[in-house]
N, C-alpha and C positions, 0 to 999 in steps of 0.2 A: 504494500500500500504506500511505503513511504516513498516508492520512486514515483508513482502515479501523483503522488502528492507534490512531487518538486518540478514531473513535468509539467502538469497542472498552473501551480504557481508562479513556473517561471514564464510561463506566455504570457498568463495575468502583468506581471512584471516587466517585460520588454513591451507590453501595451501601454501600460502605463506610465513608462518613462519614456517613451513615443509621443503621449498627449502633453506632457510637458512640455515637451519639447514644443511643439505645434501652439499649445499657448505663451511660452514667451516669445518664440518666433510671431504670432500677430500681434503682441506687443511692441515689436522693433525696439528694446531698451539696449542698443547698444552692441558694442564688442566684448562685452562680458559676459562667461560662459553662465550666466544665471540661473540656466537648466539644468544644467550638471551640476552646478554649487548648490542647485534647490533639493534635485533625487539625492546628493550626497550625506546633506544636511538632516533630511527626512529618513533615509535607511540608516546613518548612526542613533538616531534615535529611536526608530523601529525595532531595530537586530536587539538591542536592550532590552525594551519592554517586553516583545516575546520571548527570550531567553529567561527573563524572572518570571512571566507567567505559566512560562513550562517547567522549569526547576523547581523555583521557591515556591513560587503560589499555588502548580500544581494545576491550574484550569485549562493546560491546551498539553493533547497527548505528543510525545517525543515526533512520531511519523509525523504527526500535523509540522510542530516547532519545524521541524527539516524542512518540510514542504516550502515553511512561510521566510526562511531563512537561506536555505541554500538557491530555493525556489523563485520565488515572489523577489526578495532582495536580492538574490544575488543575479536577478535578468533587472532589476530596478537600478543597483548598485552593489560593485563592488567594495566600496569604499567605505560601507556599514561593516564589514570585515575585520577590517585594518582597525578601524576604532574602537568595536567590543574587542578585539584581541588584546590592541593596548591597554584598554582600561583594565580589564580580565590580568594579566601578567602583573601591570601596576597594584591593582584590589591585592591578588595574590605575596605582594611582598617582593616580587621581580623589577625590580625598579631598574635596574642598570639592562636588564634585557629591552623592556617595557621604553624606555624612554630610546634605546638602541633602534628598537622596531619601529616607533614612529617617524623616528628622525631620517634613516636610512632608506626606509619604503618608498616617499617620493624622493629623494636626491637618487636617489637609484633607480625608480620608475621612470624619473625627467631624463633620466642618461640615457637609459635603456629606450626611451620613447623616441632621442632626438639622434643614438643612435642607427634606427629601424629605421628612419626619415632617411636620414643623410646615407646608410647603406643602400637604402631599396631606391631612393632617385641615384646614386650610382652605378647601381645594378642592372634596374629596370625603364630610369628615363635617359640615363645617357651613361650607357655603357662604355662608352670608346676614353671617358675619364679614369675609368679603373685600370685600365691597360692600354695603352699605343705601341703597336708594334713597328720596331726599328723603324726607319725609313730604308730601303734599298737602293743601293748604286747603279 
């Protein structure tokens, strides 16, 4: 049931952060990603409240939790993720890991993002910058 539940949740969740999208896009507010800073903003606060109301409080079953979590957030946002896990390691007393994870996830995501840019337009928009062969005589 639990995979039915995450496939389930996660269309819910890539719809979801689709209509967003499409409402601050007919808003025209600009060059700021507001969309993605709004589904981010929204699943670190989400991934929490379901996590305590499945653990602590007990009122939503494990399969469902997964569904609404790996499911729903994580086709909504991955970045609900990164922040229960921080706080989670932090809560736990792992602080040097905890502030480690946060810190390194985007400076390493922004690397690895502008990386994958600058390799795949060398690769695949203008090949002939990764390699020039000799000129011949």
């Amino acid at each position: 049931m639990e995979a039915l539940y995450v496939g389930l949740f996660g269309v819910a969740g890539v719809f979801a952060r689709y209509g967003v999208g499409k409402l601050y896009a007919m808003c025209n507010i600009g060059t700021f990603p507001g969309a993605t800073f709004t589904v981010n903003l929204i699943g670190a606060f989400l991934i929490s409240v379901v996590n305590i109301l499945s653990s602590e409080a007990k009122l939503i079953p494990a399969d469902l939790k997964t569904g609404m979590t790996v499911g729903f957030l994580g086709g909504f946002t991955t970045f609900s993720s990164l922040c229960y896990e921080t706080v989670t390691l932090l809560d736990g007393g792992s602080t040097v890991l905890g502030v480690a994870y946060v810190v390194c996830s985007p400076i390493l995501g922004c690397l690895l993002a502008w990386a994958g840019l600058e390799g795949s337009r060398k690769l695949f928009v203008n090949p002939s910058a990764v390699y020039t062969a000799p000129a011949s005589n």
